[in-house]
N, C-alpha and C positions, 0 to 999 in steps of 0.2 A: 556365479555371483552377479547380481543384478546391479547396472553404475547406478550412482547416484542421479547421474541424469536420467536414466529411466526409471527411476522411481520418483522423480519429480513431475514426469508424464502422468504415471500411475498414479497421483495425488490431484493433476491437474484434473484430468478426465473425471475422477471422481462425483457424482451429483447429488452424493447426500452430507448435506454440510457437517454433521458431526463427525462423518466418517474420513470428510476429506481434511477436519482438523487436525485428527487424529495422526491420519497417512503424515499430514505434513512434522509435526510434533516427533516422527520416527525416523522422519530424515538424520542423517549423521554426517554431518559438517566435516569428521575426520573419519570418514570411509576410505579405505584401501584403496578403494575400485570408484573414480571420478567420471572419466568416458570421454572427455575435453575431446576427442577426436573422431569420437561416432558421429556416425551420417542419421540422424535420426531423422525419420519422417512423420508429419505431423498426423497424428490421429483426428480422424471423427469428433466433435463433441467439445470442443475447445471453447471456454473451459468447461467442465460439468456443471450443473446448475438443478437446483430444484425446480419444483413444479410450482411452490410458494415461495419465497415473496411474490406478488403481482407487481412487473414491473411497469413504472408509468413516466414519463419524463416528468424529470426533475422539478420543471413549474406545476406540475399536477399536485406535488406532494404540499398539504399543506400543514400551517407550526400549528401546534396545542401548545394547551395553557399547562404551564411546569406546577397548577396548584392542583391537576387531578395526578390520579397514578396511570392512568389511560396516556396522559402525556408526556408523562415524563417514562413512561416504554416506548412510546411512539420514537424519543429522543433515542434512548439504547440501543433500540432496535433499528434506526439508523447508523450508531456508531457501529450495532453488528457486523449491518452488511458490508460497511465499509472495508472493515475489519477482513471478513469473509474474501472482499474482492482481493483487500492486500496480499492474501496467501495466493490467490492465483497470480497476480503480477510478480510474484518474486518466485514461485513455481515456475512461471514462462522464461523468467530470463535465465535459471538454472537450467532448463533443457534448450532452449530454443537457438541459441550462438554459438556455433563447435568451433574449437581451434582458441580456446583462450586461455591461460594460464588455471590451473588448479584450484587458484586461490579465490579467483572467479567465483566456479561454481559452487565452492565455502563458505563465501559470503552470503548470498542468494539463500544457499539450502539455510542459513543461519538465522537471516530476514523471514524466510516461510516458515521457520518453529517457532518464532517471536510471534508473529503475526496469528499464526493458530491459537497460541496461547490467551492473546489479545480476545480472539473470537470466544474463545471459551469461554474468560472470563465475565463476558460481556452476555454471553447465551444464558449462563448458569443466574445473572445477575437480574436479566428478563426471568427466569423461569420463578426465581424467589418475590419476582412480584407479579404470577399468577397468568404472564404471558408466553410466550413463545417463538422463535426465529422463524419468521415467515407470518404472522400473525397483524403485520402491516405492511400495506404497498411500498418498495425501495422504486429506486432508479439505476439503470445501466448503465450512466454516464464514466463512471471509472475505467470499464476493460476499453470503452471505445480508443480512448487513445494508444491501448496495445495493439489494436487492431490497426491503427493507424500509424505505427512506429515497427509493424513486426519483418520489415524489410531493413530496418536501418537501425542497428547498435547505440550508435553515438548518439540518435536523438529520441530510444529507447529513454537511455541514462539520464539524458537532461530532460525529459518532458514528462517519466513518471518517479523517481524519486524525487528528484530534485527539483518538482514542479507540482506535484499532486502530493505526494507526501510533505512537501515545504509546508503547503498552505495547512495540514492538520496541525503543523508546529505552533503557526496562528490561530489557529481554530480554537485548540487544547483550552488555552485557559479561560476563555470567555465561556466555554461550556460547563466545563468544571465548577465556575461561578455561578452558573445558571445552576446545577445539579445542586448544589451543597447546598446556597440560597433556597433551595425546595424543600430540605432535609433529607437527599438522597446523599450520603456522606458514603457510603459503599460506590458509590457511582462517582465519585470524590476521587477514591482512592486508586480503582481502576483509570481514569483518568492519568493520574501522576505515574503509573505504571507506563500505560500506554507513552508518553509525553517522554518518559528517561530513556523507552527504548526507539522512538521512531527518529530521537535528535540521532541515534547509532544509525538506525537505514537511511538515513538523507547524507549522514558522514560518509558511508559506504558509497553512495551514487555519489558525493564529491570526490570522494580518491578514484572511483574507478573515470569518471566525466573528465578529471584533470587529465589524468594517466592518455586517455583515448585521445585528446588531444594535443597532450604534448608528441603523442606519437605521430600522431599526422600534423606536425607543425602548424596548429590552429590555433586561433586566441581562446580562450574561453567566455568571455563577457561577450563577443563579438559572434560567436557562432552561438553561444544559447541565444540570441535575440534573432539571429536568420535563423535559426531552429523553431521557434515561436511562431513566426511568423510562418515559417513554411507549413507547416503541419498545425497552424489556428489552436495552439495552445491557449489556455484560458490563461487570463490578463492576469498577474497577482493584486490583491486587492489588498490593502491595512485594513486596520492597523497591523504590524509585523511584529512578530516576538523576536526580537533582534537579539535578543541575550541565545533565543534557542536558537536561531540562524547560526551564529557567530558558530556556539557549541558543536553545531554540525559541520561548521569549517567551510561558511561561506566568509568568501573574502571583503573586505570594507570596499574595492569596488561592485565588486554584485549586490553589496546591502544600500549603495548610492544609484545602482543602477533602479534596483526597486524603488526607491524614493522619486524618480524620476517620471514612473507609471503616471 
């Protein structure tokens, strides 16, 4: 029987995005077989990645006008790759930290079926308007900061849920606005999908972020700000969707600490 952690590899690795949604979407949160204790050694090819999208840094990519359809897929097709990246970041933290409780790699595997499903719906929603995943230049800048954390757990937790998925909490509805305001109301809906379940992955990197801390008798407001600053965490910017913060169980010091930025 293959653990869960090595089938998170086998999703990870993965380079054709349908497939690697799919892998993840079969992950099973209550598998018998976890592995919390195998020595796993990292593969080749981390993560898998297609040949398309072209990737360009981030100020390369420029906005379109939400009154063609060309732009407003250019839009989706951003939130895809997003999407796409998310199933690798919660693949990686399912296989890549041995020795943690079960429940750990639960969470994780349960973030990467969420997140596929995300992708799908977002691919399926490109292809009904005559485009396709790959079919506009993305950017790399999301896995950068796993690559930049894949040594250190604790500032894994706090710099890509609870730092990179925070800010889509904020993102969510000014997009959403944009989308419907266009007459994309499928793109509407997939939105408030997306938006119920990521306030759940930012919840997960707060229990797990608290927990990691209180174990090593750390503050938490105090060492996510030396955590920022060690590893050049990008700044949070507002406006803040404080209602979706809250929901995700940041505390009213971390929501006075952001007002401080």
């Amino acid at each position: 029987m293959t653990s869960l952690r090595t089938q998170a590899i086998d999703a990870l690795v993965c380079s054709d995005p349908d497939r690697k949604a799919a892998l993840a979407r079969r992950l099973d949160p209550a598998a018998a077989l976890i592995g919390p204790d195998e020595q796993l050694a990292e593969p080749a090819g981390i993560p898998g990645r297609p040949q398309r999208p072209q990737l360009v840094p981030h100020t390369a990519l420029k906005q379109r006008s939400m009154a063609t359809v060309e732009g407003r897929a250019a839009l989706i097709h951003a939130l895809a790759h997003i999407e796409l990246n998310a199933i690798d970041l919660a693949l990686d933290l399912c296989w890549r930290f041995a020795g943690l409780p079960d429940a750990f790699y639960r969470d994780w595997a349960g973030v990467a079926r969420e997140e596929a499903l995300h992708f799908e719906l977002l691919r399926d929603h490109l292809h009904g308007m005559g485009f396709a995943y790959g079919d506009f230049p993305a950017h790399g800048a999301l896995w950068q900061m796993a690559e930049k954390t894949r040594g250190d757990l604790l500032a894994r937790i706090a710099l890509v849920p609870r730092t990179l998925e925070a800010r889509g909490l904020d993102a969510s509805p000014p997009i959403r606005a944009k989308l419907v305001g266009a007459g994309d109301l499928r793109g509407g809906e997939i939105l408030d999908i997306i938006l119920r379940d990521e306030i759940g992955h930012v919840a997960i990197g707060n229990r797990w972020y608290r927990r990691l801390c209180a174990e090593r008798g750390l503050d938490p407001v105090a060492t996510y700000a030396e955590l920022a600053r060690q590893f050049q965490a990008p700044r949070p910017r507002g406006p803040f969707n404080l209602e979706a913060r809250r929901a995700a169980g940041f505390e009213q010091s971390e929501l006075d600490a952001l007002g401080a930025i």
